[in-house]
C-alpha positions as CSV (number, residue, x, y, z in Angstrom):
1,X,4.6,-14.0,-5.6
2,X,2.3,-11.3,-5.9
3,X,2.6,-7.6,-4.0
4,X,0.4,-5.7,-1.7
5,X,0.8,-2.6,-2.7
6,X,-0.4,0.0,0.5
7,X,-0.8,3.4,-0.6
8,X,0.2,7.0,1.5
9,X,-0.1,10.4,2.6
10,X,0.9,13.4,4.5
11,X,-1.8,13.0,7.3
12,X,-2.4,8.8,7.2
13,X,-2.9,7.3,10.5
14,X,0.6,5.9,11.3
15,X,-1.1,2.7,12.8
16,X,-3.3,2.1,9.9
17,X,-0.7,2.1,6.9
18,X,2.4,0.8,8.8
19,X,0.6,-1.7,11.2
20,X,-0.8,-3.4,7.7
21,X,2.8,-3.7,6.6
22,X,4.3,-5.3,9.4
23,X,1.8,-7.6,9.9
24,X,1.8,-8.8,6.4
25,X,5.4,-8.7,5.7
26,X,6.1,-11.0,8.6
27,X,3.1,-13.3,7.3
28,X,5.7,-13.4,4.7
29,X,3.7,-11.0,1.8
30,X,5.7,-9.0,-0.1
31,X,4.5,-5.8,0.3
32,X,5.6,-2.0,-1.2
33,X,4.7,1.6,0.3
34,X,3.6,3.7,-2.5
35,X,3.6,7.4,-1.7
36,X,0.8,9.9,-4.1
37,X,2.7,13.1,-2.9
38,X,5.4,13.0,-5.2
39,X,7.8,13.1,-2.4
40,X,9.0,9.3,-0.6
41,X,9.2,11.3,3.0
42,X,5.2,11.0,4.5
43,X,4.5,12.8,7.5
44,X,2.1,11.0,9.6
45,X,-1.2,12.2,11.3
46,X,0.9,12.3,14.9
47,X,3.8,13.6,13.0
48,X,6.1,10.5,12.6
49,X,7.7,11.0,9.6
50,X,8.8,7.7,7.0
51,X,9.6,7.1,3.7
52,X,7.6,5.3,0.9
53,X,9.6,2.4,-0.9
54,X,8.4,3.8,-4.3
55,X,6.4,7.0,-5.7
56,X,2.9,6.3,-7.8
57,X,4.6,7.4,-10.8
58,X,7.3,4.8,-10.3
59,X,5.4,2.0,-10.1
60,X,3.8,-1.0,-12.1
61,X,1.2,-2.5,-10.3
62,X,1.0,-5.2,-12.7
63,X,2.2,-7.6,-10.2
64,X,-0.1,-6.7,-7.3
65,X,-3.0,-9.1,-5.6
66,X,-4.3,-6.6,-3.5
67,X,-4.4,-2.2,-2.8
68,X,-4.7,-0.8,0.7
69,X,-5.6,2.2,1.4
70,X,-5.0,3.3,5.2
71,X,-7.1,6.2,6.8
72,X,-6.6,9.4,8.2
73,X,-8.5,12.1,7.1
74,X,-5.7,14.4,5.7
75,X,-4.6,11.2,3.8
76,X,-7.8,10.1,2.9
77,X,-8.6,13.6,1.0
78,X,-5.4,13.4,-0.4
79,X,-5.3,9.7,-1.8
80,X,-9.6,10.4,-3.1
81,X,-7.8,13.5,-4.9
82,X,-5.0,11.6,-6.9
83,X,-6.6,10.9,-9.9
84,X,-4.7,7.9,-11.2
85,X,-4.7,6.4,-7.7
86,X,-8.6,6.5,-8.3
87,X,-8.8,5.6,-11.6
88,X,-6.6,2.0,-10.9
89,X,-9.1,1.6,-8.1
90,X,-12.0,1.3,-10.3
91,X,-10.4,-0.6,-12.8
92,X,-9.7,-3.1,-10.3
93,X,-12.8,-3.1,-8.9
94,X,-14.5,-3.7,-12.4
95,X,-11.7,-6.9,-12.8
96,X,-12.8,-8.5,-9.5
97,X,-9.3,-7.6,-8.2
98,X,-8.9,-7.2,-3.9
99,X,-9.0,-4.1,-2.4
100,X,-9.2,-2.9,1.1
101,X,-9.8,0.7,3.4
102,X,-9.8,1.3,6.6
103,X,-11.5,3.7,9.0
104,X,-11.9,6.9,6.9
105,X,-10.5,5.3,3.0
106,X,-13.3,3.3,2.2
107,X,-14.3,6.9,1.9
108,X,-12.4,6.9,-1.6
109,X,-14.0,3.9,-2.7
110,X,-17.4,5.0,-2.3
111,X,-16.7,8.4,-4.3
């Protein structure tokens, strides 16, 4: 099976990143948390703080069908930022591979 991979920030809109996983995951999608901090602990826009399953740097995306990117403007600035984060996206986008952004994220794609 393939993994949606939803990426996060300090500042995301809790609903946005954490609604997308629960939703999928009991559609039965396997789906990881991938933090771009450098730290698993994410501090949410209305200060709920989580933990990532895995750290960017940690990851092989090889197995993914589809990115996510959840908004939030702190988290959005911070995920347009991370270079390699940005750099998979348009070599995704250039393979015809899914992506997705909501409210402020697709934001990063346009840049």
């Amino acid at each position: 099976m393939s993994k949606v991979y939803v990426f996060l920030a300090d500042g995301l809109e809790e609903i946005e990143g954490l609604t997308v996983v629960d939703i999928l995951r009991r559609a039965g999608q396997e789906v990881c948390t991938v933090s771009v901090t450098g730290s698993r602990t994410i501090t949410g826009s209305h200060n709920i703080i989580f933990q990532a399953d895995r750290l960017f740097e940690e990851t092989d995306f090889s197995d993914g069908s589809l990115l996510v990117l959840p908004g939030g403007l702190k988290g959005t600035n911070t995920l347009g930022a991370f270079r390699p984060l940005t750099e998979m996206l348009v070599s995704w986008n250039g393979a015809g591979k899914r992506l997705a952004a909501i409210c402020a994220a697709p934001s990063v794609l346009g840049d």
